[in-house]
C-alpha positions in Angstrom: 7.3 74.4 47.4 9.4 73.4 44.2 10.9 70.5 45.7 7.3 69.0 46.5 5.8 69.4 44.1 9.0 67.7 41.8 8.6 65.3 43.9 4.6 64.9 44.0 5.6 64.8 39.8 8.4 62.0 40.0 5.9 60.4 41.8 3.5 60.1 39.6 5.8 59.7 36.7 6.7 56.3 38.4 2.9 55.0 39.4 2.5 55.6 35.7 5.5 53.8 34.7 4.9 50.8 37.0 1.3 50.6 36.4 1.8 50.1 33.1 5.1 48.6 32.6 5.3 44.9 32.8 1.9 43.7 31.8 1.3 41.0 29.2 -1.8 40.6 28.0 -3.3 37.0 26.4 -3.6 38.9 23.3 0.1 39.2 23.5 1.1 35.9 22.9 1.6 34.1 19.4 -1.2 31.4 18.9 -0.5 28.1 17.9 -1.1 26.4 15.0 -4.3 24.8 16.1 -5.7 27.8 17.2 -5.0 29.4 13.4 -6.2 26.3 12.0 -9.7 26.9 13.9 -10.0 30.6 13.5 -9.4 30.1 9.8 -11.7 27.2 9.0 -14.4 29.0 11.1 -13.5 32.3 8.4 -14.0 30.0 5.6 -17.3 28.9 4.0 -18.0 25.2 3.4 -17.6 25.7 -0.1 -14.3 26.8 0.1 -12.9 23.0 0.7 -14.3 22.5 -2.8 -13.1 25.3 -5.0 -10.7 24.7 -7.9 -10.9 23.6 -11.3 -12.1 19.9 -12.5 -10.8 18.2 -15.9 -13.4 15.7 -17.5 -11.6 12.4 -16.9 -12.4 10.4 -20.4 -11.4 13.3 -23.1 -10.4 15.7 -21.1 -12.0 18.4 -23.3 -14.4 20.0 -20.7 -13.3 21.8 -17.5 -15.7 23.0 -14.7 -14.1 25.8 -12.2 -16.0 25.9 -9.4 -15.4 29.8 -6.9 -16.3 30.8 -3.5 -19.3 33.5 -3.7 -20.9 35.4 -1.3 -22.9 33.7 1.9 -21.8 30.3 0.7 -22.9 30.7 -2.6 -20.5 28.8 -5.7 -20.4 30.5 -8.9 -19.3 27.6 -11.6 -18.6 27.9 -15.6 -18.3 25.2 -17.4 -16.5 25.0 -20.6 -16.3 22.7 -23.4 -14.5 22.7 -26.4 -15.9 21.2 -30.0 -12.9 22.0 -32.1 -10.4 24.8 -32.7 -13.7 26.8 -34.1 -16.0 26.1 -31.2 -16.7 26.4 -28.0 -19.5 26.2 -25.6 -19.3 27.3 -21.9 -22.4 27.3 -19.0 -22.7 30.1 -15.9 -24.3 28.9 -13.0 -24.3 29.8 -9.7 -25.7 27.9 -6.3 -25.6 27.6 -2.7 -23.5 24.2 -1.5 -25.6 21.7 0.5 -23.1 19.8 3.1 -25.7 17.4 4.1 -25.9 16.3 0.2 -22.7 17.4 -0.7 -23.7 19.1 -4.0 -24.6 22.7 -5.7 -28.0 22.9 -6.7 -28.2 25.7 -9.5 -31.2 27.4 -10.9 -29.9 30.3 -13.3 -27.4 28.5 -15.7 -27.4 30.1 -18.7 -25.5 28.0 -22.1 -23.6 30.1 -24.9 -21.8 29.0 -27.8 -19.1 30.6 -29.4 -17.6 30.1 -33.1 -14.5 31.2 -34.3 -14.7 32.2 -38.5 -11.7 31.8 -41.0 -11.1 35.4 -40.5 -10.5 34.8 -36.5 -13.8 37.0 -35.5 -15.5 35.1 -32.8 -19.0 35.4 -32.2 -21.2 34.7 -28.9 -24.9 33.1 -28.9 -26.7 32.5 -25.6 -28.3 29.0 -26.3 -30.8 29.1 -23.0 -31.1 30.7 -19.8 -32.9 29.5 -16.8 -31.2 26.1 -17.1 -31.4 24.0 -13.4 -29.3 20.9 -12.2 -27.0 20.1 -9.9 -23.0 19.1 -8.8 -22.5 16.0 -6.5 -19.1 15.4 -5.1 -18.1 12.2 -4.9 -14.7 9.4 -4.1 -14.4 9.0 -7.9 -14.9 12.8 -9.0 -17.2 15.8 -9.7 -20.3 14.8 -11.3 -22.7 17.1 -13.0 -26.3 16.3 -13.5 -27.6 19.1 -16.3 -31.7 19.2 -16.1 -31.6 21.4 -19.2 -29.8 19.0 -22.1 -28.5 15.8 -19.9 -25.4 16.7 -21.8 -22.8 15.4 -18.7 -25.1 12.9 -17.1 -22.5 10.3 -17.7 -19.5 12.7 -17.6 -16.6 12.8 -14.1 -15.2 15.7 -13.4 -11.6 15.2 -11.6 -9.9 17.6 -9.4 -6.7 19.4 -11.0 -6.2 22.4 -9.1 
């Protein structure tokens, strides 16, 4: 009775072992580059190919960074500097168009900070509410502010 049933139980023990021994699955194997190259741009939103920050090509005193938001969504702040006692910087946020290759924004907001002789800065929200748009283009980033038309002539090149 021992013996058969030790042997009913090395039987089993070696069904199980064979049964599951040897098996690769697809999953298994490494993929290739192209396949990681898919899967990532598929992870990625559109906007993401455009994220980084952008130097004003003529004076070089204005930067625009441009961040990957939620459900394609850019967040942008551009900032501006007047001096070593001023400084001016716009929030915006907007969702990329790849037809138009641009970021339509209706929520920027402008503030100004100053800088005393003491070293005390102080903030000032200029206007909220402010609507325009970024268009990518060969030469550059250019930035077309409905608000003030302040960088209607202005290029924005990629640094970063």
């Amino acid at each position: 009775m021992k013996r058969g049933m030790t042997l009913c139980f090395a039987f089993m023990i070696c069904f199980a072992l064979l049964t599951s021994c040897g098996r690769t699955e697809i999953s298994d194997a490494a993929p290739d580059e192209t396949q990681l190259t898919l899967t990532q741009a598929k992870e990625q939103p559109p906007i993401a190919s455009k994220t980084g920050i952008y130097t004003e090509s003529q004076t070089g005193m204005g930067s625009v960074e441009i961040t990957a938001g939620n459900n394609g969504r850019a967040h942008i702040v551009v900032r501006w500097n007047n001096g070593a006692d001023e400084s001016v910087a716009w929030n915006m946020s907007g969702e990329y168009n790849t037809k138009k290759d641009s970021i339509r924004y209706e929520d920027g907001f402008k503030s100004v900070t100053t800088t005393d002789e003491s070293g005390e800065s102080v903030t000032s929200v200029v206007y909220r509410d402010g609507k325009g748009a970024f268009s990518f283009a060969d030469d550059g980033l250019h930035w077309d502010d409905d608000e003030e038309h302040f960088a209607d002539a202005l290029v924005f090149v990629r640094v970063k």
